[in-house]
DOGU-266253 format. One record per residue (C-alpha): residue number from 1; residue in one letter; x, y, z. Coordinates in nm, 4 decimals. Each point is the difference from the previous one (the first is absolute). Example, Ala and Ser with C-alpha at 12.3 -4.5 7.8 and 13.67 -1.06 7.14 Angstrom:
BEGIN
<dotor 1; "A"; <1.2300; -0.4500; 0.7800>>
<dotor 2; "S"; <0.1370; 0.3440; -0.0660>>
//
This chain:
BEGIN
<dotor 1; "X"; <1.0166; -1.7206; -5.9272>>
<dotor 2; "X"; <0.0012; -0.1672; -0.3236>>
<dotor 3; "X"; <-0.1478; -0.3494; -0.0852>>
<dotor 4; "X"; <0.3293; -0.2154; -0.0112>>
<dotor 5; "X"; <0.0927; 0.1063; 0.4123>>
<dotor 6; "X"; <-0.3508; -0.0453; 0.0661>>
<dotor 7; "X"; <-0.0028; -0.3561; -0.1632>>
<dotor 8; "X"; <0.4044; -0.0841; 0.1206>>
<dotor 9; "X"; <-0.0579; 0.0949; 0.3573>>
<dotor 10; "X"; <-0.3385; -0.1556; 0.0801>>
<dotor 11; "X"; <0.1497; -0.3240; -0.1996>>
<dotor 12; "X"; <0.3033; 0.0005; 0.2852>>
<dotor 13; "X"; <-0.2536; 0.0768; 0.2717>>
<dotor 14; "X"; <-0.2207; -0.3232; -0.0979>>
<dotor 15; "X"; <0.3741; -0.1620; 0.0181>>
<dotor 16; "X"; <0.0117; 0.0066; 0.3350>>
<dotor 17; "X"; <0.2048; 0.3089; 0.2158>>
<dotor 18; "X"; <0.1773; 0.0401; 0.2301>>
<dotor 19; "X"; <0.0395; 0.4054; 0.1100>>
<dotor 20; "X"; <0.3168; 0.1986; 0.0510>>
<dotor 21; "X"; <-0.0472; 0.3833; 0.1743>>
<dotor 22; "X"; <0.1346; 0.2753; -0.1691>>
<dotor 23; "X"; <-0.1998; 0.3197; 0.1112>>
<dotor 24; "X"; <0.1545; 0.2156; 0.2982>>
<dotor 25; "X"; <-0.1342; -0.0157; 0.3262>>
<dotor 26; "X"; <0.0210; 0.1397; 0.3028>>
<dotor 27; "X"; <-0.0114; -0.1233; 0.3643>>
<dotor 28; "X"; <-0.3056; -0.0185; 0.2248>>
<dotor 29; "X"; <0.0241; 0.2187; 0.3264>>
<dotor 30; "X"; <0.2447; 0.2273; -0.1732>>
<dotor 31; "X"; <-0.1721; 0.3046; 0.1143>>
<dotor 32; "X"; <0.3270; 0.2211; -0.0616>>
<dotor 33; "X"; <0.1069; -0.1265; -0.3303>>
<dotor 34; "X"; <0.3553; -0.0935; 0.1042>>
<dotor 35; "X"; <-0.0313; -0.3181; -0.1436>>
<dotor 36; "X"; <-0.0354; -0.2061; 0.3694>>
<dotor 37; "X"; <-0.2269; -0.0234; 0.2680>>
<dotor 38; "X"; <0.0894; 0.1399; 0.3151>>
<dotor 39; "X"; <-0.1394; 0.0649; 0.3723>>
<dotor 40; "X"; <-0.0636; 0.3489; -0.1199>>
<dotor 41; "X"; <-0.2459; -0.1348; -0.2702>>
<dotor 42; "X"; <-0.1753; -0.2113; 0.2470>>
<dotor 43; "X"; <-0.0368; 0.2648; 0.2099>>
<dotor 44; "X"; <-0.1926; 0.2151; -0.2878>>
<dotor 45; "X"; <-0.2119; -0.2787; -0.0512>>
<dotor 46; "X"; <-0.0872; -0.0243; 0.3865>>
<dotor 47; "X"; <-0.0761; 0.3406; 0.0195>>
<dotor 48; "X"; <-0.2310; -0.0132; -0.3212>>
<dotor 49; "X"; <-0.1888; -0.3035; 0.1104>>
<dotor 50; "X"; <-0.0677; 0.2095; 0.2901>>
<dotor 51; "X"; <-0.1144; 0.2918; -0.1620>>
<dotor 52; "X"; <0.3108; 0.2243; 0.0997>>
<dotor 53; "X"; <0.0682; 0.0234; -0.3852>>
<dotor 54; "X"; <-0.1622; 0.0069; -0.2754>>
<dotor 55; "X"; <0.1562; -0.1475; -0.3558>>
<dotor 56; "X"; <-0.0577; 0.0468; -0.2998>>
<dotor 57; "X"; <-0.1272; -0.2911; -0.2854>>
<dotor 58; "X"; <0.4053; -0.0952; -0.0857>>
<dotor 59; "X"; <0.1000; -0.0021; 0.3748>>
<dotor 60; "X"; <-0.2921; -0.1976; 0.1031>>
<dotor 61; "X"; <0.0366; -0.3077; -0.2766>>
<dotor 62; "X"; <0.3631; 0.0148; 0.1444>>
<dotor 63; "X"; <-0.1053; -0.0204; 0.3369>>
<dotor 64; "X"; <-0.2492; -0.2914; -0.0383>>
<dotor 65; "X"; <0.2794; -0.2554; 0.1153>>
<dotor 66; "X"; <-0.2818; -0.2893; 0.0002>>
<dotor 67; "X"; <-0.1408; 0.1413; -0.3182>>
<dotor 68; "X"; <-0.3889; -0.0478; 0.1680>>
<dotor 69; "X"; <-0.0969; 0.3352; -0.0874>>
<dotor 70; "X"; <0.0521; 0.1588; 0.3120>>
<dotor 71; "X"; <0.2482; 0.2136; 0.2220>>
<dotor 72; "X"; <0.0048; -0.1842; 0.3452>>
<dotor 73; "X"; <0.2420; -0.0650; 0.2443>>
<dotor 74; "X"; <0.0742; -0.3121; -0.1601>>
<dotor 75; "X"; <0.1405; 0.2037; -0.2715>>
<dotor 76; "X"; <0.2126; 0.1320; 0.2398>>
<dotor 77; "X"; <0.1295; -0.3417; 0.1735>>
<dotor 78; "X"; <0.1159; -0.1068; -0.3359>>
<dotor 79; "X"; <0.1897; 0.2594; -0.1233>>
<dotor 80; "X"; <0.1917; 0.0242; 0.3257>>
<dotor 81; "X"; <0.0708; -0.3732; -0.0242>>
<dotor 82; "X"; <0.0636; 0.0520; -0.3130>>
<dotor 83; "X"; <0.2361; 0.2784; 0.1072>>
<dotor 84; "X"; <0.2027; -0.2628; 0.2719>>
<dotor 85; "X"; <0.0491; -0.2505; -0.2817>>
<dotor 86; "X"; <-0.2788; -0.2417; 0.1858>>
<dotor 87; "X"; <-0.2490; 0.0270; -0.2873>>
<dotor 88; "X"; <0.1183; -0.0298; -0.3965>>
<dotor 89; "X"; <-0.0536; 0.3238; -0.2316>>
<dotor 90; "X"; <-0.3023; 0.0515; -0.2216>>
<dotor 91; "X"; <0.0158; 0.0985; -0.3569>>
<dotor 92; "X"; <-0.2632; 0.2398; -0.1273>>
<dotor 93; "X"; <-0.0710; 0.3118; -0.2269>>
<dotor 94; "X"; <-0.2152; 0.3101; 0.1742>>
<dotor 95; "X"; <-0.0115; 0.2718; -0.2814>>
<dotor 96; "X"; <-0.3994; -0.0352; -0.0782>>
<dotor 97; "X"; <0.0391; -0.2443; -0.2708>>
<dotor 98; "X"; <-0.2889; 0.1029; -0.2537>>
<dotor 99; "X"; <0.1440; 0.3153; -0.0246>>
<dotor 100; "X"; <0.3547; -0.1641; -0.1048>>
<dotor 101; "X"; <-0.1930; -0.2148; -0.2608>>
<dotor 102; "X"; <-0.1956; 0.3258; -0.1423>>
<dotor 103; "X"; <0.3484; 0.1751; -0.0166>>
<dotor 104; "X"; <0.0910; -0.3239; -0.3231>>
<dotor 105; "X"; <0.3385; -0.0301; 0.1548>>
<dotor 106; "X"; <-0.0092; -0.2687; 0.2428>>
<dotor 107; "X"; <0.1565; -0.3678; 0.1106>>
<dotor 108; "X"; <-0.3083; -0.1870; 0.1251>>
<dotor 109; "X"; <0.0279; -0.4083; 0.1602>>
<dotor 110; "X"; <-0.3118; -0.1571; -0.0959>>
<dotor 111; "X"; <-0.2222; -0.2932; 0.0457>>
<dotor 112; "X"; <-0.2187; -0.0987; -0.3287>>
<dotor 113; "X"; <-0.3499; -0.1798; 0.0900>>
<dotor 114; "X"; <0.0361; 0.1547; 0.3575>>
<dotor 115; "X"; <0.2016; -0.0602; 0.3207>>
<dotor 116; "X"; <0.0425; -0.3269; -0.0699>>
<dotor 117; "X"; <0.0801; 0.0129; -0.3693>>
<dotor 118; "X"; <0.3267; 0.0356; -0.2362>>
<dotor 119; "X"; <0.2482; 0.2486; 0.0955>>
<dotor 120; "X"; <0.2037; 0.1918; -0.2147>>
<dotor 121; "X"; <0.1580; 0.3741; 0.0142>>
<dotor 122; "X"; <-0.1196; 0.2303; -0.2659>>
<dotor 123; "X"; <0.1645; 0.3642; -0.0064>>
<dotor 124; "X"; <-0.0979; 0.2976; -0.2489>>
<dotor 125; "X"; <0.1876; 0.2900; -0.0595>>
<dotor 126; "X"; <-0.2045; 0.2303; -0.2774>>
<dotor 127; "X"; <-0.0375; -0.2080; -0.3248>>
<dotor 128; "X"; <0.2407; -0.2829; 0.0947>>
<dotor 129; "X"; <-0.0598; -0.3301; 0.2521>>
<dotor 130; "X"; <0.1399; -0.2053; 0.1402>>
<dotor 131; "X"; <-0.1144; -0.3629; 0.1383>>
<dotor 132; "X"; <0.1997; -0.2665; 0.1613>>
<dotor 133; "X"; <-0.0093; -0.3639; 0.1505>>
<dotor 134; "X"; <0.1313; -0.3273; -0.0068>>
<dotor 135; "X"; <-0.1081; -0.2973; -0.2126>>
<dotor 136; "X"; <0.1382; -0.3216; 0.0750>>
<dotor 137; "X"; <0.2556; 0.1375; 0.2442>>
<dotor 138; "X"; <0.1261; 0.2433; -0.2897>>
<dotor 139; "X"; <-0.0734; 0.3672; 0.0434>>
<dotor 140; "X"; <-0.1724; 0.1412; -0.2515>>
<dotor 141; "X"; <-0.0322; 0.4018; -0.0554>>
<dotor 142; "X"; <-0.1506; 0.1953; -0.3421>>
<dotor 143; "X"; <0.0394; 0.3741; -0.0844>>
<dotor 144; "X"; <-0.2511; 0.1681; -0.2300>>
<dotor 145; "X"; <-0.0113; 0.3329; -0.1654>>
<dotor 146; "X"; <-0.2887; 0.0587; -0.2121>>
<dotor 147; "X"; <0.0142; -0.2730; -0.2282>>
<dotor 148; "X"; <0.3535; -0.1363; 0.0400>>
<dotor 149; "X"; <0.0218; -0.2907; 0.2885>>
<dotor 150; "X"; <0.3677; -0.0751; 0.1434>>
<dotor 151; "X"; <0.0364; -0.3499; 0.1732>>
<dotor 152; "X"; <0.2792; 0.1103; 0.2371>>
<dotor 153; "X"; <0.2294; -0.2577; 0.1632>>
<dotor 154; "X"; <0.1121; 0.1915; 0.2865>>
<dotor 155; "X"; <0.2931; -0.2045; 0.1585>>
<dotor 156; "X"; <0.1726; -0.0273; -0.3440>>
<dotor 157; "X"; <-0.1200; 0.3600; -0.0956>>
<dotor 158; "X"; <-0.1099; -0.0489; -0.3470>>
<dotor 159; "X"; <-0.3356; 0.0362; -0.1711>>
<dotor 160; "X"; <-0.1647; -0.1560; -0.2880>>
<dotor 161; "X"; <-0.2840; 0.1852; -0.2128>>
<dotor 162; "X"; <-0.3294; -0.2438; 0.0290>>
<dotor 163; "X"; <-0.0881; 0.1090; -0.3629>>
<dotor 164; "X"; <0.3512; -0.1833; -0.1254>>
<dotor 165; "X"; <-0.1068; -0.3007; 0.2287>>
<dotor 166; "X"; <-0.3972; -0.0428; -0.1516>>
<dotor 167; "X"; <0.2050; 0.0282; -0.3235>>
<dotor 168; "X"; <0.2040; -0.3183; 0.0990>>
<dotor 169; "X"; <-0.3223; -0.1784; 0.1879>>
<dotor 170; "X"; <-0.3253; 0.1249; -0.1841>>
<dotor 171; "X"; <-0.2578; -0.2155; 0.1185>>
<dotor 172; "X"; <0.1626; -0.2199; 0.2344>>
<dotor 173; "X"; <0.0493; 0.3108; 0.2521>>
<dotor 174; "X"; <-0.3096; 0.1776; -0.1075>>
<dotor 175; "X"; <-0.2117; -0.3133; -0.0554>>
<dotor 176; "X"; <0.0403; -0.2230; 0.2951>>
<dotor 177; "X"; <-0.2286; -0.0662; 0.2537>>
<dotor 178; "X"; <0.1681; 0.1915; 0.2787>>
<dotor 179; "X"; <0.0077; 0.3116; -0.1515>>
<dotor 180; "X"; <-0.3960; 0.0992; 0.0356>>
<dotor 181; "X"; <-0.0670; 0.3783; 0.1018>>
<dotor 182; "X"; <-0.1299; 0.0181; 0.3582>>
<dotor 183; "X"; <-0.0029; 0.2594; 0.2765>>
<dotor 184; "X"; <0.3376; 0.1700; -0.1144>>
<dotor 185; "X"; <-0.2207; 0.1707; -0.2142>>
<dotor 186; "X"; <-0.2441; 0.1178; 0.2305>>
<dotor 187; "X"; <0.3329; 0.0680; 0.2574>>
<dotor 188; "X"; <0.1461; 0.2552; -0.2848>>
<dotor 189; "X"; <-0.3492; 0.1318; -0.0170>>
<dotor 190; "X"; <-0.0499; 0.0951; 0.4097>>
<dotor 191; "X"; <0.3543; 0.0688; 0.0331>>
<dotor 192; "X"; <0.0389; 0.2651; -0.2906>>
<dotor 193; "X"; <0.0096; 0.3194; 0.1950>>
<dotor 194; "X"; <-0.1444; 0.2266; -0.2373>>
<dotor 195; "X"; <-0.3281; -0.1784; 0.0318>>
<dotor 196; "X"; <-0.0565; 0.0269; 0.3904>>
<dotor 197; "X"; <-0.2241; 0.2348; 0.1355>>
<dotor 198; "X"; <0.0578; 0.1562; 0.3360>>
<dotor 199; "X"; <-0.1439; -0.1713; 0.3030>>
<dotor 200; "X"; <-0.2281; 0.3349; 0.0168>>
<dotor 201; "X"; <-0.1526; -0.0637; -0.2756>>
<dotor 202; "X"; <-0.0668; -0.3404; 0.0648>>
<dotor 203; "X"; <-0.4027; -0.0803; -0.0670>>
<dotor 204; "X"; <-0.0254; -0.1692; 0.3029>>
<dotor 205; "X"; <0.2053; -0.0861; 0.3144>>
<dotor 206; "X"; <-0.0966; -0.2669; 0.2308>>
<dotor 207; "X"; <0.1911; -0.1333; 0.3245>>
<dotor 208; "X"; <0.0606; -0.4100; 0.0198>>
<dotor 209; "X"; <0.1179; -0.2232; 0.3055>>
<dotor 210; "X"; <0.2431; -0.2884; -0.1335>>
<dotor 211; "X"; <0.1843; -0.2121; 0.2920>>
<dotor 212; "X"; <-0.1051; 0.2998; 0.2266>>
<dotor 213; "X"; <0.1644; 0.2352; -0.2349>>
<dotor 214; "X"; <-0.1849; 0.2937; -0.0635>>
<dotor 215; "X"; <0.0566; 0.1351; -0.3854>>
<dotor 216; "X"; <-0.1846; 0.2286; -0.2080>>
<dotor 217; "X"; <-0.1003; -0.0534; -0.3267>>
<dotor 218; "X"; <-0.0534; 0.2625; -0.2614>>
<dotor 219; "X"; <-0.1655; -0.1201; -0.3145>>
<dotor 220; "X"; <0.0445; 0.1474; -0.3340>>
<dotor 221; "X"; <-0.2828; -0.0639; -0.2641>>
<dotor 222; "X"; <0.0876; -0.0292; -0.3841>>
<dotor 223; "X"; <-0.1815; -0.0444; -0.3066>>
<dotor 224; "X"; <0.1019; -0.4026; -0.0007>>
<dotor 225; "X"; <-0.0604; -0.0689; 0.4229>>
<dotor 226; "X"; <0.1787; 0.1604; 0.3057>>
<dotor 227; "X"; <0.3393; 0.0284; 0.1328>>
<dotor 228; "X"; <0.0530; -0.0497; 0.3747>>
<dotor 229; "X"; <0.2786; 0.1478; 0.1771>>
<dotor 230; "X"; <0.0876; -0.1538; 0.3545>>
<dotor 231; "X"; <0.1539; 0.2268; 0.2272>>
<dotor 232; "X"; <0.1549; -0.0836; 0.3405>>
<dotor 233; "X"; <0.0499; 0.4087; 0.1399>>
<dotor 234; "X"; <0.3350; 0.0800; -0.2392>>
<dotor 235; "X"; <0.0004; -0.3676; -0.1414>>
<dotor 236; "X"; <-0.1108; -0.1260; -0.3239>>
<dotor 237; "X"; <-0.0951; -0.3664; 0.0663>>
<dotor 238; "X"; <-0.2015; -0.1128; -0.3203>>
<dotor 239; "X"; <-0.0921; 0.1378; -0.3527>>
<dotor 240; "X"; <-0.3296; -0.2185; -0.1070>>
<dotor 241; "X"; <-0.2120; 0.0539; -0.3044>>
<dotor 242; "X"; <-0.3206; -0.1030; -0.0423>>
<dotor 243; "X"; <-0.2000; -0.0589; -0.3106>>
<dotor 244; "X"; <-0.3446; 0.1595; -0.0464>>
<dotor 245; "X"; <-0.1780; -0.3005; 0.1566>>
<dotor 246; "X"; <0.2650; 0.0741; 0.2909>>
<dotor 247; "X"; <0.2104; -0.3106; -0.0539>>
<dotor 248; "X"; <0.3501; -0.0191; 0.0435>>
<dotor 249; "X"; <0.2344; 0.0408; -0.2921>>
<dotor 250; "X"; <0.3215; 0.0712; 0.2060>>
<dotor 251; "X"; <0.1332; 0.0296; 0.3963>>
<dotor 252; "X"; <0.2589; 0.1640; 0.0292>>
<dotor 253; "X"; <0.2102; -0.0306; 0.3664>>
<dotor 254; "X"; <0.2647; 0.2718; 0.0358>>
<dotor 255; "X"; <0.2676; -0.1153; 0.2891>>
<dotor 256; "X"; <0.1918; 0.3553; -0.0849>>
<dotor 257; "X"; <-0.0285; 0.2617; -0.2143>>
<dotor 258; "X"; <0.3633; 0.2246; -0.0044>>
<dotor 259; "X"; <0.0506; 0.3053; -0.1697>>
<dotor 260; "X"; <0.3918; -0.1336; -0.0172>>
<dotor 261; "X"; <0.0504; -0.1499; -0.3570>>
<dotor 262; "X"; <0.2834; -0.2474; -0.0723>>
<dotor 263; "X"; <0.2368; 0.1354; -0.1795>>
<dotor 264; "X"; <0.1667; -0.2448; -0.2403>>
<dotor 265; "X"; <-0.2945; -0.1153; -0.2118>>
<dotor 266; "X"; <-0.1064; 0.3082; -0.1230>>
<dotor 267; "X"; <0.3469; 0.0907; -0.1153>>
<dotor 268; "X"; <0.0077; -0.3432; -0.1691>>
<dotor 269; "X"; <-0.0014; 0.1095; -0.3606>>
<dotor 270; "X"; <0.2970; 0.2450; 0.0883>>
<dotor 271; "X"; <0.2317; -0.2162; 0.2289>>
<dotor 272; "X"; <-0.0932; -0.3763; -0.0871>>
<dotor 273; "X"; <0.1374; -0.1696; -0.2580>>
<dotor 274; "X"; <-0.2221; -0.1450; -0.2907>>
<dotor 275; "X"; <0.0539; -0.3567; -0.0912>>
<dotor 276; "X"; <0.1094; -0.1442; -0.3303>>
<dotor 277; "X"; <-0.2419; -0.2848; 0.0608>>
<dotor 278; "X"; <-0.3520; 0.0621; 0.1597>>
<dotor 279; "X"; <-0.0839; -0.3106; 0.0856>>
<dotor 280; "X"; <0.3160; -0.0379; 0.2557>>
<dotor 281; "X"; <-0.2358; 0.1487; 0.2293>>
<dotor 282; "X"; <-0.3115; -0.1746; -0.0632>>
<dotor 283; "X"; <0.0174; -0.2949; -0.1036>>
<dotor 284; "X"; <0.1657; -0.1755; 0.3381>>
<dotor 285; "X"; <-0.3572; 0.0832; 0.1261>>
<dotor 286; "X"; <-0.2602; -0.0960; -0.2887>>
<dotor 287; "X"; <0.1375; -0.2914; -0.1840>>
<dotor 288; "X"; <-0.1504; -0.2144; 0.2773>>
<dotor 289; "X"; <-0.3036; 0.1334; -0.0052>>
<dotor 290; "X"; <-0.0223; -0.0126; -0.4090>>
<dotor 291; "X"; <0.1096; -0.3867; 0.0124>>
<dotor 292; "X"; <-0.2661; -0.0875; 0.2235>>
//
C-alpha cells in the first residue's frame, strides 16, 4: 500500500468512524449450507455434541451457536430455536480464516488497537485494496493499485485519482495533524498474504483462556520482534505484532474473514466514472478539519 492511503486512511480513522459491513457471511447453525437454519441442523449438532458425529474444523465453527468454543447441547437448543423463529440468526464466516488471508484475495471486518478499537473493512484482491468507512457520517472507500490510489464515491459511482487531489491540497492534506501514519501500516504489513507463514511452521504455539475461551496462539518470530496469530479452532481472532522487546506495535481483531470479495470496487477504474473536479469528493469531509 503506498504512503498517501496509508496517511489518508489512518487521518479518517483518528476522525472518528463509524463502520459499515461489506464482507459475505454466512449463518451460524447452517450445517447444510442452504442458507437457513433448520431442525435438521440442530439435530446434527445434537448428535455431534454427543459424540454420534464427528465434524470437521468448517462444520464445527458453524456449529458453535454460542461461539464458547465448544459443541454442547446448548449448541443444539439454539439452533433449533433458532430454527422455530424463537431465537434471532447469527452472522459468521467458518472457512479457516488464515488460510483465506494467505490465499491475498480476501474481504476481512476488522478492529484496529483490538476488540475494542476502530473498525473498518479492508479487502485485497492480488495487487489492488480496498478499505472503507465512514467519517463524519460520510462513507468513505479508496482503491489502490500499485501506486495509483482511487477515492471512490460509491453511491454516486465516480472516482477521483488522490494524486490530482494532493496536487490541488499539497500540504494542507498531507501536512495536517490528522494525517500521522499509525497501525494501517503495520495492518498492510500482517495482512499481506504473501508474507504469512503456515500455522505449521509457526515457532511456537501456545494455548490461552480469555473470558473462558480457550484459543491458541501460534507465534511467529522475525528479525524486528514476533508476530502472534490468535486462533479460535477455524477462526482468526487477532493478528498482534510485537517488537523485539515484545511490546505491542499493532492488535489486530478480525470479526470475519470471507473469501467473498465485493464486487464493485475493484471494477472501479472500469465502471465508475472519474470526476472533473477531485475535490467534489473530499473536500465536504476535510475543510473542517483544515479550518480548525
Amino acid at each position: 500500500m503506498n504512503k498517501h492511503i496509508r496517511r489518508l486512511a489512518v487521518g479518517a480513522l483518528s476522525a472518528g468512524l463509524l463502520f459499515t459491513s461489506v464482507c459475505s457471511a454466512a449463518v451460524l447453525g447452517d450445517m447444510d449450507s442452504d442458507g437457513g437454519v433448520s431442525s435438521a441442523d440442530a439435530r446434527t449438532i445434537l448428535r455431534a455434541a454427543v459424540g454420534l458425529d464427528t465434524l470437521n474444523e468448517t462444520q464445527r465453527a458453524a456449529a458453535d451457536m454460542d461461539t464458547d468454543g465448544l459443541i454442547t447441547a446448548a449448541d443444539a437448543r439454539l439452533a433449533l430455536r433458532t430454527a422455530v423463529s424463537l431465537q434471532l440468526r447469527r452472522e459468521g464466516v467458518f472457512a479457516d480464516q488464515y488460510a483465506v488471508l494467505q490465499s491475498g484475495e480476501y474481504c476481512a471486518e476488522v478492529s484496529m488497537g483490538g476488540k475494542d478499537g476502530v473498525p473498518l473493512t479492508y479487502a485485497r484482491k492480488g495487487n489492488t485494496a480496498y478499505i472503507r468507512f465512514s467519517m463524519e457520517g460520510i462513507e468513505l472507500s479508496l482503491l489502490t493499485d500499485g501506486e495509483r490510489l482511487l477515492i471512490l464515491d460509491e453511491k454516486e459511482r465516480m472516482y477521483a485519482d488522490f494524486a490530482e487531489v494532493l496536487e490541488l491540497m499539497g500540504d494542507e492534506l498531507t501536512g495536517n495533524d490528522m494525517l500521522p501514519l499509525g497501525d494501517l501500516l503495520n495492518l498492510e504489513e500482517a495482512l499481506f498474504g504473501d508474507s504469512l507463514r503456515p500455522l505449521s511452521e509457526a515457532d511456537d504455539a501456545q494455548q490461552t483462556v480469555i473470558d473462558g475461551v480457550s484459543y491458541t496462539d501460534y507465534v511467529f518470530l522475525n528479525g524486528t520482534g514476533a508476530m502472534r496469530v490468535r486462533m479460535q479452532g477455524a477462526r482468526l481472532s487477532e493478528i498482534i505484532t510485537l517488537d523485539a522487546r515484545g511490546r505491542i506495535e499493532s492488535d489486530t481483531f478480525f470479526s470475519s474473514v470471507s473469501a467473498v470479495l465485493p464486487a464493485g470496487p475493484f471494477t472501479a477504474a472500469e465502471t465508475y466514472t472519474e470526476t472533473d473536479d477531485p475535490l467534489l469528493i473530499l473536500l465536504p469531509l476535510f475543510s473542517g478539519l483544515m479550518e480548525e
